[in-house]
N, CA, C and O of each residue as an XYZ file, in Angstrom:
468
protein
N       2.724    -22.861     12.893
C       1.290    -22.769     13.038
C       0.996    -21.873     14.244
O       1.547    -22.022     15.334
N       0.050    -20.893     13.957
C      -0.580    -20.050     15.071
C      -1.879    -20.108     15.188
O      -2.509    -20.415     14.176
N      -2.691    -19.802     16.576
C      -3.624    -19.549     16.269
C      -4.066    -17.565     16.417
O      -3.622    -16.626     17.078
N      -5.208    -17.761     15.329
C      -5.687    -16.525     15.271
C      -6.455    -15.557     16.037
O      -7.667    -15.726     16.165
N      -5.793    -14.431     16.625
C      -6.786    -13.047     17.391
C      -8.345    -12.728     16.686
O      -8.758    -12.595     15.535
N      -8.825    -12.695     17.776
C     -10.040    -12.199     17.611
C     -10.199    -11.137     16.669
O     -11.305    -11.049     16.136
N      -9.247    -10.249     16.334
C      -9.591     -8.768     15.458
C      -9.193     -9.878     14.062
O      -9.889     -9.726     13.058
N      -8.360    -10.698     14.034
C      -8.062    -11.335     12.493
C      -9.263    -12.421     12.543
O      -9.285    -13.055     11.488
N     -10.010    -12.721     13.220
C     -11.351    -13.567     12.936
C     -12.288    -12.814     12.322
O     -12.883    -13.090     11.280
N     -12.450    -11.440     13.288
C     -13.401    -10.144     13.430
C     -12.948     -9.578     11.692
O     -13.865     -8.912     11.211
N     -11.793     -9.734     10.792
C     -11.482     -8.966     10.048
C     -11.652    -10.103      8.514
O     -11.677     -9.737      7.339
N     -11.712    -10.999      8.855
C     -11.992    -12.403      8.224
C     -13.885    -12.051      7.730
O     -14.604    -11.965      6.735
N     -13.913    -11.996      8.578
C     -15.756    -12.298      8.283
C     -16.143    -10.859      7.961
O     -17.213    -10.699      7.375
N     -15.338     -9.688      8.299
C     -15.873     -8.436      7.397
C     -15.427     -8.232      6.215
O     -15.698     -7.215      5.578
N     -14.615     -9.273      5.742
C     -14.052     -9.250      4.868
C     -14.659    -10.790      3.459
O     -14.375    -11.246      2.351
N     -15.477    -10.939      4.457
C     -16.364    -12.447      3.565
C     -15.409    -13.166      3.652
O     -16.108    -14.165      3.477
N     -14.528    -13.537      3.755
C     -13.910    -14.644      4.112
C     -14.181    -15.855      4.041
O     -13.911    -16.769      3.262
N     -14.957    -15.696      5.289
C     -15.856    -16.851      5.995
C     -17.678    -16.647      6.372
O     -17.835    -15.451      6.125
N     -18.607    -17.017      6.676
C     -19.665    -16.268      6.709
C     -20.309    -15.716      8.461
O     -21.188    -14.979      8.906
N     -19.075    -16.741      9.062
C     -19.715    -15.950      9.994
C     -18.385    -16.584     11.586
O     -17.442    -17.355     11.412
N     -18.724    -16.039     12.738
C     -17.633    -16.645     13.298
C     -17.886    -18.156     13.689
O     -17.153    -19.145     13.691
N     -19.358    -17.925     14.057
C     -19.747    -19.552     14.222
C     -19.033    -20.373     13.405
O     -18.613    -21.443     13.847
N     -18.782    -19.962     12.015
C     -18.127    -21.775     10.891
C     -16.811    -21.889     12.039
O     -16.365    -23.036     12.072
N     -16.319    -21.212     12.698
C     -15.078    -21.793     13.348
C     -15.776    -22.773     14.456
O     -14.920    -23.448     15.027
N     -17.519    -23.107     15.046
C     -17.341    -23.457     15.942
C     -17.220    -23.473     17.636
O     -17.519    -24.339     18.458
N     -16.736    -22.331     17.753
C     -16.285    -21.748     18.898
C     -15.067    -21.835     18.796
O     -14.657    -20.690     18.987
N     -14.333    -22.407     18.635
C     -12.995    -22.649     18.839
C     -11.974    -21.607     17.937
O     -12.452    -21.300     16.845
N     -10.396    -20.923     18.309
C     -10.624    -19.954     17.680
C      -9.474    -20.767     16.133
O      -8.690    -21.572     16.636
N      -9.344    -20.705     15.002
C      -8.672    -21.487     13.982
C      -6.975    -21.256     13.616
O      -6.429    -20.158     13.508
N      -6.348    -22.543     13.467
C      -4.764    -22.250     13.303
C      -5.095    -21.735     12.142
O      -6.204    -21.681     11.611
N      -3.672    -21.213     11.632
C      -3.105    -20.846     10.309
C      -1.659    -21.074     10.320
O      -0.772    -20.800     11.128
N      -1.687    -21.657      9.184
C      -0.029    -21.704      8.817
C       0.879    -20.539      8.732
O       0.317    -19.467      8.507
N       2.214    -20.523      8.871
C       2.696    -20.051      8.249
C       3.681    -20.344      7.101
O       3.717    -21.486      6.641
N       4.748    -19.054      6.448
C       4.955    -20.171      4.724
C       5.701    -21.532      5.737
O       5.177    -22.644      5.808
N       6.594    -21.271      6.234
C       7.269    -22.671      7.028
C       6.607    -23.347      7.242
O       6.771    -24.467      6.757
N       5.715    -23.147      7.902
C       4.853    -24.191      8.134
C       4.368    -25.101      7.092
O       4.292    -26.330      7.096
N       4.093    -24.338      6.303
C       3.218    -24.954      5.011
C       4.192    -25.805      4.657
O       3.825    -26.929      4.314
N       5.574    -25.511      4.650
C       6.553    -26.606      4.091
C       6.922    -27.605      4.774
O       7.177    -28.652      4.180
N       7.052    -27.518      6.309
C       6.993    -28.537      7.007
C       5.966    -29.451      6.883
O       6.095    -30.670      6.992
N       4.600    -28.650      6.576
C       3.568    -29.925      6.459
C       3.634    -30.606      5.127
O       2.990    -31.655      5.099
N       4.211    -30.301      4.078
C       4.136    -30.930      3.152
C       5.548    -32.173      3.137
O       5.532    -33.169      2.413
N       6.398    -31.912      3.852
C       6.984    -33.312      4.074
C       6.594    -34.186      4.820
O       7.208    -35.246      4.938
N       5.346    -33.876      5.557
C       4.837    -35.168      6.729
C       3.809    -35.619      5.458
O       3.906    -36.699      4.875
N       3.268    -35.057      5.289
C       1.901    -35.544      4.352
C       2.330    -36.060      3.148
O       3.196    -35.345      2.644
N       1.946    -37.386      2.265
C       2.492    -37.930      1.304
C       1.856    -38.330      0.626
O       2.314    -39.242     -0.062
N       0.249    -37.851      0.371
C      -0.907    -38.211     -0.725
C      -0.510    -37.293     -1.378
O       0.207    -36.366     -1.002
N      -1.069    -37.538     -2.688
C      -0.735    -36.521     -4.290
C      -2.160    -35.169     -3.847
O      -1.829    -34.024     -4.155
N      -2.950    -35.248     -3.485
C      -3.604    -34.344     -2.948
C      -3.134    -33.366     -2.055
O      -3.201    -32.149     -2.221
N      -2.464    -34.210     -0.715
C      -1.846    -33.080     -0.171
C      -0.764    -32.309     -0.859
O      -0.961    -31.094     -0.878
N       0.181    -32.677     -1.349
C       1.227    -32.638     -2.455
C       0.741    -31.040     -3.071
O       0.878    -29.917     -2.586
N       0.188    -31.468     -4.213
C      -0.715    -30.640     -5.015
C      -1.189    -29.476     -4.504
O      -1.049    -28.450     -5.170
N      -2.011    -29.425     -2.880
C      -2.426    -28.378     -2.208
C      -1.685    -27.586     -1.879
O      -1.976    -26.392     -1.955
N       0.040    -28.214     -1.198
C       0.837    -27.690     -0.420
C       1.779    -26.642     -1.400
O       2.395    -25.690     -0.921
N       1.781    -26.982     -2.825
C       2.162    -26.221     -3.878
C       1.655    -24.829     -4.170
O       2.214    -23.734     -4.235
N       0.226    -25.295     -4.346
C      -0.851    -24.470     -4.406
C      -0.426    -22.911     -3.518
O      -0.374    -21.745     -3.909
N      -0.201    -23.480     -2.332
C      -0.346    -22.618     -0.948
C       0.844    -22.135     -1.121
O       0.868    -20.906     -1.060
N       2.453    -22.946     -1.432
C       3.331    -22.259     -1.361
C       3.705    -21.280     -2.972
O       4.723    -20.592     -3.054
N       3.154    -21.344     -3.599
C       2.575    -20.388     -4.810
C       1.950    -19.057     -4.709
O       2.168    -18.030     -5.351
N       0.766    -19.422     -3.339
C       0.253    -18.531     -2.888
C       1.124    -17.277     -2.182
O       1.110    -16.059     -2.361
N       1.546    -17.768     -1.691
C       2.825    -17.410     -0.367
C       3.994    -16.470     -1.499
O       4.297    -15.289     -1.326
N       4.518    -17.380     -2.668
C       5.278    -16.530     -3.209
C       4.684    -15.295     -4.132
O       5.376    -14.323     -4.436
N       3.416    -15.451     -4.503
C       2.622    -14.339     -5.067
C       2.540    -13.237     -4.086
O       2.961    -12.139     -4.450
N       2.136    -13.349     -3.083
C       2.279    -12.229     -1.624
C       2.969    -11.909     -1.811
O       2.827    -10.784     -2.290
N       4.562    -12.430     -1.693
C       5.244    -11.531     -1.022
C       5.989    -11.035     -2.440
O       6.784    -10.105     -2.308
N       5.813    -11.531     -3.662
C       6.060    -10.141     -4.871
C       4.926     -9.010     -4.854
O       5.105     -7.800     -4.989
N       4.005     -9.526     -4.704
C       3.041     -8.090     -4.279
C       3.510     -6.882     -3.238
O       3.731     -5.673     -3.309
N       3.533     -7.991     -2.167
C       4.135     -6.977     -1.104
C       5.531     -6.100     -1.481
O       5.456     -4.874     -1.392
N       6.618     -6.633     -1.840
C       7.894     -5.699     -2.684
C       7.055     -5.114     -3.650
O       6.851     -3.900     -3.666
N       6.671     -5.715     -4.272
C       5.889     -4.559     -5.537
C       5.425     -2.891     -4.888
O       5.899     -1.785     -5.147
N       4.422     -3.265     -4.057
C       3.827     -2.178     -3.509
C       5.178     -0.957     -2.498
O       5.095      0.184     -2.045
N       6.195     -1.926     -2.537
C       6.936     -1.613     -1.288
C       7.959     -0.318     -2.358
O       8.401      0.750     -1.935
N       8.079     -0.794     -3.580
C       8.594     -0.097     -4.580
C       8.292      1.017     -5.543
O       9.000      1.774     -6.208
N       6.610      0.811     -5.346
C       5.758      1.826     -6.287
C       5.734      3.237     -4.236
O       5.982      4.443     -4.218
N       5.419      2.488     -3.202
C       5.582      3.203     -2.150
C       7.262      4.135     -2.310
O       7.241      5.366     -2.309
N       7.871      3.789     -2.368
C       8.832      4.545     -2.461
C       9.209      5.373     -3.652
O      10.065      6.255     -3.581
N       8.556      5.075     -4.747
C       8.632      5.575     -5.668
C       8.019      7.370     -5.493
O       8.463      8.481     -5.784
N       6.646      6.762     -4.785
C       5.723      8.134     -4.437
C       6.245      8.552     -3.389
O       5.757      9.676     -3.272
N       6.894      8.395     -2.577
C       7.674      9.256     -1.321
C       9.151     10.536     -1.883
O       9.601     11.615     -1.497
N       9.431      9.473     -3.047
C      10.799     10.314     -3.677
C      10.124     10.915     -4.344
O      10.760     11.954     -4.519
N       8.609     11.041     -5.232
C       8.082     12.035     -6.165
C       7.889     13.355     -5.092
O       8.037     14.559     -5.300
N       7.516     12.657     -3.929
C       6.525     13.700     -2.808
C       7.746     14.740     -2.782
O       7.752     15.878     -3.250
N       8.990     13.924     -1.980
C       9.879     15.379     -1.547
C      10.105     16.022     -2.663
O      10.153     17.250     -2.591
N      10.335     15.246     -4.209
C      10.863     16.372     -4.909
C       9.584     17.071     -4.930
O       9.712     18.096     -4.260
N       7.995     16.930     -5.573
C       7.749     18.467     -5.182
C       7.465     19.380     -4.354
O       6.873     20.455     -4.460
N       8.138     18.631     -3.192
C       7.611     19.333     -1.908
C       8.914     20.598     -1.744
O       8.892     21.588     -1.013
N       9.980     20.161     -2.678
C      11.298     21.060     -2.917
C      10.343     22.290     -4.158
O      10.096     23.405     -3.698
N      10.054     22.097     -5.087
C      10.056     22.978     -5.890
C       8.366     23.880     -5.567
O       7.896     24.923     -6.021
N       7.847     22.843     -4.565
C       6.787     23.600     -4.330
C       6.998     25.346     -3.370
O       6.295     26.351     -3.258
N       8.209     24.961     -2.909
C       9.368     25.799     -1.863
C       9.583     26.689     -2.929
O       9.317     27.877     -2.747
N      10.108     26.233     -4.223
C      11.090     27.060     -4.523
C       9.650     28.168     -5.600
O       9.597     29.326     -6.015
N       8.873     27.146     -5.638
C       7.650     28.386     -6.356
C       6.915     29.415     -5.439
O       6.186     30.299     -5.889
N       7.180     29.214     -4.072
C       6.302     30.168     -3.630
C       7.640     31.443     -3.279
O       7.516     32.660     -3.138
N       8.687     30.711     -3.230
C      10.129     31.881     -2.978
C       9.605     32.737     -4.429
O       9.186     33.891     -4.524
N       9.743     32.035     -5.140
C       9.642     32.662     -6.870
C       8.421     33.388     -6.944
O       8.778     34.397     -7.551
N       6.564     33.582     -6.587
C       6.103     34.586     -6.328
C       6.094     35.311     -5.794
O       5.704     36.416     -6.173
N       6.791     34.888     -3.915
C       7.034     36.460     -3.614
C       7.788     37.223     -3.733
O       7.654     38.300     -3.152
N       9.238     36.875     -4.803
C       9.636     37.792     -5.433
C       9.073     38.567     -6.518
O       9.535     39.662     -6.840
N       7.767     37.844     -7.271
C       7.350     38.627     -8.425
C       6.797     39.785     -7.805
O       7.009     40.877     -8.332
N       5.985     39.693     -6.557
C       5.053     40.059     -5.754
C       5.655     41.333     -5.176
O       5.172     42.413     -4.836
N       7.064     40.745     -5.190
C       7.874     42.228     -4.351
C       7.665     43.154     -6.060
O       7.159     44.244     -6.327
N       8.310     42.116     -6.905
C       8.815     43.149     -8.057
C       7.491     44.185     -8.506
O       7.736     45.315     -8.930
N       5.895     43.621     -8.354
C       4.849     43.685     -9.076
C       4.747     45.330     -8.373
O       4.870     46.405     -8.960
N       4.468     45.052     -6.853
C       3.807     46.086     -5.709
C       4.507     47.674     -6.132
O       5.718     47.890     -6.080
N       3.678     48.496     -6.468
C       4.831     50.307     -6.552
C       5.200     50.228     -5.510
O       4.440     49.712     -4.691
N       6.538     50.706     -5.065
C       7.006     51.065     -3.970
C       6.868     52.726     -3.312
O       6.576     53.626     -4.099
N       7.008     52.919     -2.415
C       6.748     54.237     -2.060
C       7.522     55.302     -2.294
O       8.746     55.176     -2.237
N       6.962     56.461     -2.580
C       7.824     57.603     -3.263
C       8.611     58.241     -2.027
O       7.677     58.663     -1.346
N       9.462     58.469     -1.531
C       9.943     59.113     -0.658
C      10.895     60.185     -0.614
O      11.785     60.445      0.196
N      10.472     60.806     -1.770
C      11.428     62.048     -1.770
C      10.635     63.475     -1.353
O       9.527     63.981     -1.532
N      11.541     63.709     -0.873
C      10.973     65.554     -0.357
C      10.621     66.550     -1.735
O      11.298     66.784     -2.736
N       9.408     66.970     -1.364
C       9.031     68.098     -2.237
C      10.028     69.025     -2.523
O      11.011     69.224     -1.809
N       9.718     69.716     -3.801
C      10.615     70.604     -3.465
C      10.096     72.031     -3.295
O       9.056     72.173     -3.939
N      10.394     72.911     -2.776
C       9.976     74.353     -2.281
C       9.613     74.339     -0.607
O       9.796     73.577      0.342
N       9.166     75.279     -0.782
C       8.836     75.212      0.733
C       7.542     75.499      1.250
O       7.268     76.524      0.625
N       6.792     75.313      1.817
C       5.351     75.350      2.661
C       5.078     76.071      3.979
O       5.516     75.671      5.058
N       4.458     76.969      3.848
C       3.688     77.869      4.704
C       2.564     76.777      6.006
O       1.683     75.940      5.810
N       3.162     77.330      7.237
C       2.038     76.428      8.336
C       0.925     77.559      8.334
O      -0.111     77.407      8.981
């Protein structure tokens, strides 16, 4: 059990959460953590608490497949990024060779005859 920073109260109530900081009271509110949640469910021994403490540790395991989830589609888009950040390389090598091939190059051969100053 911890209690909560002002920016996670502040982020609570911009977030509707709660409606305002007053419902805490003044005082600032614990939160569990998952341990926690399991420790409290062996002190507590009504079918209510029971039931809740399930609830919560349900909750807890839904998070944290979300969280790997996201952690997997994140890496997914980091390995898309470099590869085209490789061929985005290799397309601009590939126009300015067209670019060389496209441009006339300059004529540089000597006239022929000869010229009066």
């Amino acid at each position: 059990m911890f209690v909560l920073t002002k920016k996670e109260i502040d982020n609570m109530v911009s977030q509707s959460v709660i409606p305002s900081k007053s419902y805490f009271g003044g005082a600032p509110p614990f939160a569990f953590t998952e341990q926690g949640v399991a420790m409290l469910s062996s002190v507590l021994k009504s079918e209510r608490a029971i039931e809740v403490n399930i609830l919560i540790m349900r909750a807890f395991v839904k998070l944290r497949e979300l969280i790997s989830t996201n952690k997997k589609v994140e890496g997914k888009l980091k390995e898309l990024e470099n590869k085209f950040k490789e061929h985005d390389e290799q397309i601009v090598q590939i126009i300015q060779v067209i670019n060389q091939l496209i441009t006339p190059q300059e004529n540089s051969k000597k006239k022929i005859g000869f010229t009066i100053d």
